[in-house]
C-alpha positions as CSV (number, residue, x, y, z in Angstrom):
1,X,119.1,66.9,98.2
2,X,122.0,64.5,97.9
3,X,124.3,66.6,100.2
4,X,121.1,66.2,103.1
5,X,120.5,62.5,102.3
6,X,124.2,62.0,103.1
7,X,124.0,63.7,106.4
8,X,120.6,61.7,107.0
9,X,122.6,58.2,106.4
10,X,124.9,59.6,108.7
11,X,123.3,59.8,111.4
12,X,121.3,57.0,111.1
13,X,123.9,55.1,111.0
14,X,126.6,57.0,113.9
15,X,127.9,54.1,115.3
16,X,126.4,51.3,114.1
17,X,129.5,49.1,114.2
18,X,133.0,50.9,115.3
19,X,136.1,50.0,115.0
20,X,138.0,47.6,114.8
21,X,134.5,46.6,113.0
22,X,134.2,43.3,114.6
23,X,131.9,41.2,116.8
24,X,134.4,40.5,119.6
25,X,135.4,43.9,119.7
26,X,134.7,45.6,123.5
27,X,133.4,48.7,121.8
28,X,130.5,46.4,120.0
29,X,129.3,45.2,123.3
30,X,127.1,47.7,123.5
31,X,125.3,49.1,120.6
32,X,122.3,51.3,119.5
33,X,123.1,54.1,121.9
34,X,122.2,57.0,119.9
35,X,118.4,58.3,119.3
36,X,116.3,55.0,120.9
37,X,112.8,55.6,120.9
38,X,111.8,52.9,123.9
39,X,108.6,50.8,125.1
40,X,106.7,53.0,126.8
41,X,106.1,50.9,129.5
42,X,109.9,50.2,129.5
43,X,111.0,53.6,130.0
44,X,108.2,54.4,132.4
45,X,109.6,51.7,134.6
46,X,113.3,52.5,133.8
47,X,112.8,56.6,134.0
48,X,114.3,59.5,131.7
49,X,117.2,57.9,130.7
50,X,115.2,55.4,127.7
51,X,112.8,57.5,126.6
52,X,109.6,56.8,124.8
53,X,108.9,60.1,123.8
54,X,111.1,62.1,120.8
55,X,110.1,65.3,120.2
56,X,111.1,68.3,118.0
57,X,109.4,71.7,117.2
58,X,110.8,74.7,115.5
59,X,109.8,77.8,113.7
60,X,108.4,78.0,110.2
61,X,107.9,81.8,108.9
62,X,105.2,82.4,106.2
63,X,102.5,85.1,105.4
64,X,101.1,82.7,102.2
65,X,99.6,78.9,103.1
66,X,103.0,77.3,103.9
67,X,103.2,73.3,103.5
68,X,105.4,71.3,105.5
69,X,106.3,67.3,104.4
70,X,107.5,65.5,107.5
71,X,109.6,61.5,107.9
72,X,110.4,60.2,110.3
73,X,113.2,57.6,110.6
74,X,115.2,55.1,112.5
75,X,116.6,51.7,112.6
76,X,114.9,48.7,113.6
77,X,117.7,45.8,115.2
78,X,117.5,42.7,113.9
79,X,118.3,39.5,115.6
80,X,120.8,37.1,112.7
81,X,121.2,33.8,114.2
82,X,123.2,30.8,112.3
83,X,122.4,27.5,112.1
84,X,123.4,24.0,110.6
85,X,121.4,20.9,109.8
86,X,121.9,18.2,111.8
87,X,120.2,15.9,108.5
88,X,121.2,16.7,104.9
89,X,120.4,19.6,102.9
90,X,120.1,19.7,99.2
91,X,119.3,22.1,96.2
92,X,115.6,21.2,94.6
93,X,116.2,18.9,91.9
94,X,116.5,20.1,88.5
95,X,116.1,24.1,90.1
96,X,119.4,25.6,88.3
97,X,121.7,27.8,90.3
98,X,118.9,30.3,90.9
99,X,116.2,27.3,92.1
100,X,114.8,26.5,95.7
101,X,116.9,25.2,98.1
102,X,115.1,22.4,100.6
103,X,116.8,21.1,103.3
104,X,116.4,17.9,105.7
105,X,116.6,17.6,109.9
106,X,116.6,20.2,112.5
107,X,118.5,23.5,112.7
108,X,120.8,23.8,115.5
109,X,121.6,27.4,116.4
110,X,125.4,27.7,117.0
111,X,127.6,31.0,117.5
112,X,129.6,30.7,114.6
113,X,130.1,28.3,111.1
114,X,132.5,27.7,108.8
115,X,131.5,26.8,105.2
116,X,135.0,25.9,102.8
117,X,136.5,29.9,103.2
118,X,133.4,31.5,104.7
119,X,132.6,32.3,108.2
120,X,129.5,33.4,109.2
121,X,128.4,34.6,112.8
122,X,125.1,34.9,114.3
123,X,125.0,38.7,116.3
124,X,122.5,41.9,115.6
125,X,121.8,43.5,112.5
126,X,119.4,46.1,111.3
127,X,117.2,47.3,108.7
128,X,115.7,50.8,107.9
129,X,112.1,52.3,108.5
130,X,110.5,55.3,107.4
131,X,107.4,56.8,108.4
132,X,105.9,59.3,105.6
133,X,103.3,61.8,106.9
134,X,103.0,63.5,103.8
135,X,102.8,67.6,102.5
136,X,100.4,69.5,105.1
137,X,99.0,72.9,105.3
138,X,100.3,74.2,108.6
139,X,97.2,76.3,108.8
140,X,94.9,73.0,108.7
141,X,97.0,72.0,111.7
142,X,95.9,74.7,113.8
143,X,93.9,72.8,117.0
144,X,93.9,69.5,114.3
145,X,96.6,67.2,114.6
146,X,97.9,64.7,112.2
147,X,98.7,61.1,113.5
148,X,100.1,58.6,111.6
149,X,100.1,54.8,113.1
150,X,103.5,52.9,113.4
151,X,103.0,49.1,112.8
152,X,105.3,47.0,111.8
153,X,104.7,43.2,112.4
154,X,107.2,41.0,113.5
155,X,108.4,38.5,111.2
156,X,111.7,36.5,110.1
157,X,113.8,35.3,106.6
158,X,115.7,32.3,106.0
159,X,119.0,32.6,103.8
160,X,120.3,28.8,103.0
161,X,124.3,28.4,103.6
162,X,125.7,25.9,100.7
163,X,128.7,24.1,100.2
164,X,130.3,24.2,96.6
165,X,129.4,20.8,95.9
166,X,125.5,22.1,96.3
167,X,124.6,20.4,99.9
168,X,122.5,23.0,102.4
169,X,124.7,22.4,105.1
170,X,123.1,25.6,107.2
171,X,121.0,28.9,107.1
172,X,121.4,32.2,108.8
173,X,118.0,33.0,109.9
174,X,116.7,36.3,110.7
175,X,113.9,37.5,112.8
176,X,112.4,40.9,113.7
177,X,110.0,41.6,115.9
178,X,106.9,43.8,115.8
179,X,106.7,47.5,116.6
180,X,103.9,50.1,117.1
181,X,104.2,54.2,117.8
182,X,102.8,56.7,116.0
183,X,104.2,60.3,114.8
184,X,102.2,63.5,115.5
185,X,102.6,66.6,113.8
186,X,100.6,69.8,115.1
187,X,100.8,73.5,114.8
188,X,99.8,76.8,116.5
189,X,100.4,80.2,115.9
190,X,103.8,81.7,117.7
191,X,103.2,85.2,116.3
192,X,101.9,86.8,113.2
193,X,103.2,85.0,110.2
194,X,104.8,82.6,112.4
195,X,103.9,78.9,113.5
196,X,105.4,76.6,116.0
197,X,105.3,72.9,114.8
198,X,105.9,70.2,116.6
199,X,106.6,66.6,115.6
200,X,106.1,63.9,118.0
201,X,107.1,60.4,118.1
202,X,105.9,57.9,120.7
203,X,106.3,53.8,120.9
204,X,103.3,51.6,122.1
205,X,104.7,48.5,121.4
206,X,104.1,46.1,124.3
207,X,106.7,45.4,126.7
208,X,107.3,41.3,128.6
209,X,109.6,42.7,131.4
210,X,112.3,42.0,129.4
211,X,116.2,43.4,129.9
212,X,117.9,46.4,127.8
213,X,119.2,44.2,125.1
214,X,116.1,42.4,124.5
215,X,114.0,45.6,124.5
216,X,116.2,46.9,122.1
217,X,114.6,44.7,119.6
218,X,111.7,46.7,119.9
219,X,112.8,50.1,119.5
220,X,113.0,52.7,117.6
221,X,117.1,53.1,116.8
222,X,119.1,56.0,116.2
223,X,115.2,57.7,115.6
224,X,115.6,61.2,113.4
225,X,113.0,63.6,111.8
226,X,113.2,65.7,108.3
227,X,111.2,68.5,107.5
228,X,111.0,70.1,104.3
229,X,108.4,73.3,104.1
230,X,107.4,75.2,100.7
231,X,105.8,78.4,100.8
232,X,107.5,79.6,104.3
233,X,110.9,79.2,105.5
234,X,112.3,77.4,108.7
235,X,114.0,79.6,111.3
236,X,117.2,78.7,112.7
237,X,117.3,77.4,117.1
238,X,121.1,78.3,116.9
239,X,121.2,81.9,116.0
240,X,117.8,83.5,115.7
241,X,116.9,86.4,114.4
242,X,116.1,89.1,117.3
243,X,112.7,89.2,116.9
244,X,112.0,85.3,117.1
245,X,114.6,84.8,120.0
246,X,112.3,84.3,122.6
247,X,109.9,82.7,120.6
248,X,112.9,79.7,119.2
249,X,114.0,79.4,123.1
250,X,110.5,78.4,123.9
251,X,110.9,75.8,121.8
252,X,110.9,72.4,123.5
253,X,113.1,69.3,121.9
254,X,113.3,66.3,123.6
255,X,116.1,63.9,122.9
256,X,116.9,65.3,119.4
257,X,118.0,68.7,118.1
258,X,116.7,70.2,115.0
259,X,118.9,72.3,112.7
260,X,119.0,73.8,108.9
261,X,120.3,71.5,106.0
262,X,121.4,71.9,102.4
263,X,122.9,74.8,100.6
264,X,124.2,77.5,103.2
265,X,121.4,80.0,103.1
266,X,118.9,77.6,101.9
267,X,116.2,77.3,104.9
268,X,113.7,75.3,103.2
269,X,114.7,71.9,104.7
270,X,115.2,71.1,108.3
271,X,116.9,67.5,110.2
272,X,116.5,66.8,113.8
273,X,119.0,64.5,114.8
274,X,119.6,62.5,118.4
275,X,123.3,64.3,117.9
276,X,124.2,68.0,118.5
277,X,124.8,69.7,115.0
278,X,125.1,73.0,113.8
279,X,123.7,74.4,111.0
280,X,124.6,73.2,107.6
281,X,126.8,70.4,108.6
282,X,128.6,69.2,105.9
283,X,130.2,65.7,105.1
284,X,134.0,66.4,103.6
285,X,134.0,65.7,99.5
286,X,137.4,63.4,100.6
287,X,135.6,61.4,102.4
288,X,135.6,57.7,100.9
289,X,132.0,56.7,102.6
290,X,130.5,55.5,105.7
291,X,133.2,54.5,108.8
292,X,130.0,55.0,111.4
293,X,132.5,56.9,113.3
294,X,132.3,60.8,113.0
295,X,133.7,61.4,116.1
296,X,137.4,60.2,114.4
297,X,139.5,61.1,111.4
298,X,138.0,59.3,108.3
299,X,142.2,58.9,107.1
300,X,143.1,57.0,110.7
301,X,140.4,54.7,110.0
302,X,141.4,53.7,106.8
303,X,144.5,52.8,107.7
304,X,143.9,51.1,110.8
305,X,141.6,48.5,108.7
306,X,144.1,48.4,106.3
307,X,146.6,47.2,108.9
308,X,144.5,44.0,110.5
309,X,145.7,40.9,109.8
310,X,144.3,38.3,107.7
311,X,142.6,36.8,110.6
312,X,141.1,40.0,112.1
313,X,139.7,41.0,108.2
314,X,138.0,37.8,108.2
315,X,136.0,38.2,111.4
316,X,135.2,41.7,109.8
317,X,133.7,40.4,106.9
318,X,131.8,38.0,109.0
319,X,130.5,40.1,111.6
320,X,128.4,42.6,109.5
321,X,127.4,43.5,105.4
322,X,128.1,47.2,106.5
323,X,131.6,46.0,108.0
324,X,132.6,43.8,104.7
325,X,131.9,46.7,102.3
326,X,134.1,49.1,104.7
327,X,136.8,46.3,104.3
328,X,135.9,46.0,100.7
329,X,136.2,50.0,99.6
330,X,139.3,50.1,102.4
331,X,141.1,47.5,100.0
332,X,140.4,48.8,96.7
333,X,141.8,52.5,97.6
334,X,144.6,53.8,95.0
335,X,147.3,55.8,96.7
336,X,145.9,58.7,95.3
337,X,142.6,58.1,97.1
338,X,144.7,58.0,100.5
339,X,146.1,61.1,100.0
340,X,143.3,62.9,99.4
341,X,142.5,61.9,103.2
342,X,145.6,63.6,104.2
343,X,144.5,66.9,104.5
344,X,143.2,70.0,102.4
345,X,142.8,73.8,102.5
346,X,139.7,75.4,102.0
347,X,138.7,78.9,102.0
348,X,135.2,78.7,103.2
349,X,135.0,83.0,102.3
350,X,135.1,82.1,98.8
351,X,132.6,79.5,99.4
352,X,129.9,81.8,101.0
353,X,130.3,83.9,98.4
């Protein structure tokens, strides 16, 4: 299960932030591009390009009751904006270096702040969401759908910026707003002993005319589904077996791709991500941890960060949590950690067998 959960993270988080990792980066301009669930009245207005609509179905094979547990994931952006206090801000008296922090006079928003050595910028985060639907009998699904309501209301957190000498000269402030959707899963018969199941996921949430990067705040990022079935087995898109061909071309995914996970062999567990992958992917043992990059060599990466200047890693830190702890792990490799990024043999006969 760890081996899937990695490739989960992975995906959820494919380009999330690339590098050079920083705000002012041109590759950063543009974010969120893989898996976005939009408005529905959004993407009606803008056409297929944003849909509203993800949708996977695949095969599951199983003579007995066969159960399936289906989640749905994705990313929802939120908006970190800095500010200082144009009055005085102070630490509760008497409240010990763990006590409430109050603060006097208005909080002007500003693009960036300096506190002694730390620099904090306001841009986009994001946090994580997970819709459960639970273990269900495949044969209860037949003509009865299960829906489970999305509903996340909009709300926002305040963390106070101090100087050393215990004065709340500013806060970064974050705010999220609300979404609703819904993820159905149904089932009919394909053939004897098999069932097609489909997992939809749709979002409702209201839409004020606004542009892309607003509406962005109210969808449903880098969106992905994982199925896990007991008492049947899941029955690979890619390569078929001739006698559910037809039936897994008949199949109908929109906007994501559904393929097997875990052990090679093992086809209990299914993920369908927004980004083509075969069956089985793998994440390379070398690897040191998330870069959000897959599309580049994990060793080339490393080094690059390692080569910014002072000025650059600063803005890194700044810019994202995600980016800092890349800087962070970047910093703390040994040499023997580096090479292992070099390159390695394997023979992947020995493995299958």
């Amino acid at each position: 299960m760890d081996a899937v959960k990695k490739i989960a993270e992975a995906v959820l988080y494919e380009g999330y932030i690339l590098w050079p990792y920083r705000r002012s980066s041109t590759k950063n301009q543009q974010r969120w591009t893989f898996g976005g669930v939009y408005p529905r009245a959004y993407s009606e207005a803008r056409g297929e390009d944003d849909p509203w609509i993800m949708q996977t179905q695949c095969l599951v094979v199983g003579d007995e009751e066969p159960t399936i547990e289906v989640k749905v994931r994705f990313l929802h952006v939120v908006e970190r904006k800095v500010g200082r206090y144009a009055g005085v801000g102070s630490r509760e008296s008497g409240a010990g270096e763990t006590g409430e922090w109050t603060a006097t006079g208005h909080l002007e928003f500003v693009d960036e702040l300096r506190i002694g050595e730390g620099r904090y910028l306001s841009w986009d985060e994001a946090t994580e969401r997970e819709e459960a639907v639970g273990r269900l009998n495949l044969s209860e699904l037949l003509g009865s759908p299960r829906r489970v309501e999305i509903d996340v209301p909009g709300g926002s957190g305040e963390e106070p910026l101090v100087e050393p000498s215990g004065e709340a000269v500013g806060a970064v402030v974050r705010e999220w707003r609300s979404l609703r959707g819904a993820v159905e899963v149904e089932a009919e018969p394909s053939r004897e002993g098999t069932f097609k199941v489909t997992v939809r996921i749709t979002n409702t949430t209201p839409w004020g005319g606004e542009e892309r990067e607003a509406v962005l705040k109210q969808t449903f990022v880098s969106s992905h589904t994982a199925l896990e079935v007991e008492g049947g087995e899941f029955v690979s898109l890619m390569d078929p077996p001739e006698e559910l061909r037809e039936a897994a071309q008949e199949c109908e995914n929109i906007k994501t791709w559904p393929v097997l996970v875990g052990e090679e062999g093992d086809r209990s567990m299914m993920l369908s991500s927004p980004i083509i992958l075969y069956d089985y992917p793998q994440i390379a043992p070398e690897s040191p941890g998330d870069l959000f990059d897959g599309t580049e060599i994990d060793q080339l990466l490393v080094l690059n960060v390692m080569t910014l200047t002072d000025e650059e890693k600063q803005e890194m830190r700044a810019s994202d949590p995600r980016a800092r702890e890349i800087l962070e792990r970047c910093e703390s490799m040994s040499p023997e950690d580096l090479m292992k990024l070099h390159g390695t043999f394997r023979d992947f006969r020995m493995l299958r067998e």
